[in-house]
C-alpha positions in Angstrom: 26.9 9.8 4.0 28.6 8.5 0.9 27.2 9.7 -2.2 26.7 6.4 -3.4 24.2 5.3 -0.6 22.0 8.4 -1.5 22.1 8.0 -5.5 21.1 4.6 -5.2 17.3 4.8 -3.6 16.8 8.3 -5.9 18.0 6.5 -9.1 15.0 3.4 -8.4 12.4 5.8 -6.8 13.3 7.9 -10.7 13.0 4.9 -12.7 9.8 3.7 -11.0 8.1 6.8 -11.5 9.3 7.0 -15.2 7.7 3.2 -15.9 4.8 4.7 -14.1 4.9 3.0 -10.6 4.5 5.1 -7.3 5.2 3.7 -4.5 2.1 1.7 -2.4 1.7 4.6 -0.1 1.2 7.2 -2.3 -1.4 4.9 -4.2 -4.8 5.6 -4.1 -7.4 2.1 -3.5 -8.6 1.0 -7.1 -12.0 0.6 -7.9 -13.7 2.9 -5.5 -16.3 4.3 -8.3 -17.6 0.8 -7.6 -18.0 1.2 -3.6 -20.2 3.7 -4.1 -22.9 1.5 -5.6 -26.0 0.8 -3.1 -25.9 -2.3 -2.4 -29.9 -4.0 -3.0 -31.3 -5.7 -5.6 -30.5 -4.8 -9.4 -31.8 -5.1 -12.7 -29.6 -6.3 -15.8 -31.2 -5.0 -18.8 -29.8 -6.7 -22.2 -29.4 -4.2 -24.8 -30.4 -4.8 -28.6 -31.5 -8.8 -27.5 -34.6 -10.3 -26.5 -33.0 -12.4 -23.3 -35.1 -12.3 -19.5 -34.2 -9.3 -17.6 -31.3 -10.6 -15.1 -31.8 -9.7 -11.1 -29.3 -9.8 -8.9 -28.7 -9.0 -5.3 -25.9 -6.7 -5.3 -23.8 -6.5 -2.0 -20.3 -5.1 -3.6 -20.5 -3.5 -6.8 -17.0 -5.7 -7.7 -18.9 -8.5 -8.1 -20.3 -6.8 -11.7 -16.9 -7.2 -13.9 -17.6 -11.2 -13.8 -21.5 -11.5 -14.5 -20.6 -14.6 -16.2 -17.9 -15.9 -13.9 -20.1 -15.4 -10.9 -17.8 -15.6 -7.6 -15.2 -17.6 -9.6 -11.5 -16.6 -8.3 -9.8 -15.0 -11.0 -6.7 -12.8 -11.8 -7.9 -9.3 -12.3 -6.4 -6.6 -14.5 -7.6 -3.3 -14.3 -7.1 -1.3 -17.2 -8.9 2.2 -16.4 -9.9 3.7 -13.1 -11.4 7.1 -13.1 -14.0 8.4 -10.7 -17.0 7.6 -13.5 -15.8 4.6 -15.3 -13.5 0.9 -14.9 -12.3 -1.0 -17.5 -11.0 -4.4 -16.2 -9.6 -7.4 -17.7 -10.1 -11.1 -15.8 -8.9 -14.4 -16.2 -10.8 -17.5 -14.5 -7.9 -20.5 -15.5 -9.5 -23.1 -16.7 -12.2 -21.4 -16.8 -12.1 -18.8 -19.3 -12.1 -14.9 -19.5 -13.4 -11.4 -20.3 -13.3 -7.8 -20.4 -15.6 -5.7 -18.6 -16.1 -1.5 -19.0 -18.2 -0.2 -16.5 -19.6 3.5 -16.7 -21.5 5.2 -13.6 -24.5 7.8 -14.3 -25.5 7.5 -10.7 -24.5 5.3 -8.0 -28.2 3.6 -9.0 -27.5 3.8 -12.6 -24.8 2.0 -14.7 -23.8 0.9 -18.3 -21.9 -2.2 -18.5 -20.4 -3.8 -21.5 -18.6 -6.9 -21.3 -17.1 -9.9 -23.4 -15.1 -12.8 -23.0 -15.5 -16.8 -22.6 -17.6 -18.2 -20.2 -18.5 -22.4 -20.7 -16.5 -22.9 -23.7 -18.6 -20.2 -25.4 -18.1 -16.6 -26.2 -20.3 -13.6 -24.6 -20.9 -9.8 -25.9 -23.7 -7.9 -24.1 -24.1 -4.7 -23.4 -26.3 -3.7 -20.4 -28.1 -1.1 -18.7 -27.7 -2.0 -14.8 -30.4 -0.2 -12.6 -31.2 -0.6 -8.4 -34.8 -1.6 -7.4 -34.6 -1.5 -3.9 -33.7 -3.8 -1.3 -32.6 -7.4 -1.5 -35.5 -8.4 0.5 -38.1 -7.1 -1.9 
């Protein structure tokens, strides 16, 4: 084979890895510290403001980076993605934005922080997420 053909493919495969891409094969899913969330029914606990305690039925733990862009479609970012923690970035066009850092204690047991735009009006919470039990409950 000319040495041409085979220099090619190595040079691209070597510059991918350099910017930091791997090819999809050798990629591992994103977000799995969020599958392992029981699905159920959740608590949202506000911290350092006096607002209602949120509930929410949880069936995929995704559905926690957009609390206030609640099954909107938006372009996702994800920024960190280790086995305890996510950090992603989201953008709802038209219909705003935010940032949201999730840290698991347990897969019952989270810390959220999160900020953005939602409505024309900024949002900063943090928030101590807790299971209850079941959505039927």
């Amino acid at each position: 084979m000319p040495k041409s053909k085979i220099a090619k493919p190595f040079l691209a495969v070597l510059l991918l890895t350099t910017l930091g891409v791997t090819p999809a094969a050798g990629q591992r899913r994103q977000l799995t510290m969020l599958d392992q969330l029981v699905e159920g029914r959740w608590e949202i606990r506000m911290r350092g403001e006096r607002r209602p305690i949120e509930r929410i039925c949880l069936r995929n733990g995704l559905s926690l980076i957009q609390l206030r862009h609640p099954e909107q479609p938006c372009d996702r970012l994800v920024v960190e993605d280790t086995p305890s923690s996510v950090t992603v970035q989201y953008i709802c066009r038209g219909r705003g934005y935010g940032r949201t850092h999730i840290r698991m204690e347990s897969n019952q047991l989270v810390q959220l922080e999160s900020q953005g735009i939602a409505g024309g009006l900024p949002f900063d919470f943090a928030a101590e997420v807790r299971r209850l039990g079941s959505c039927d409950q």
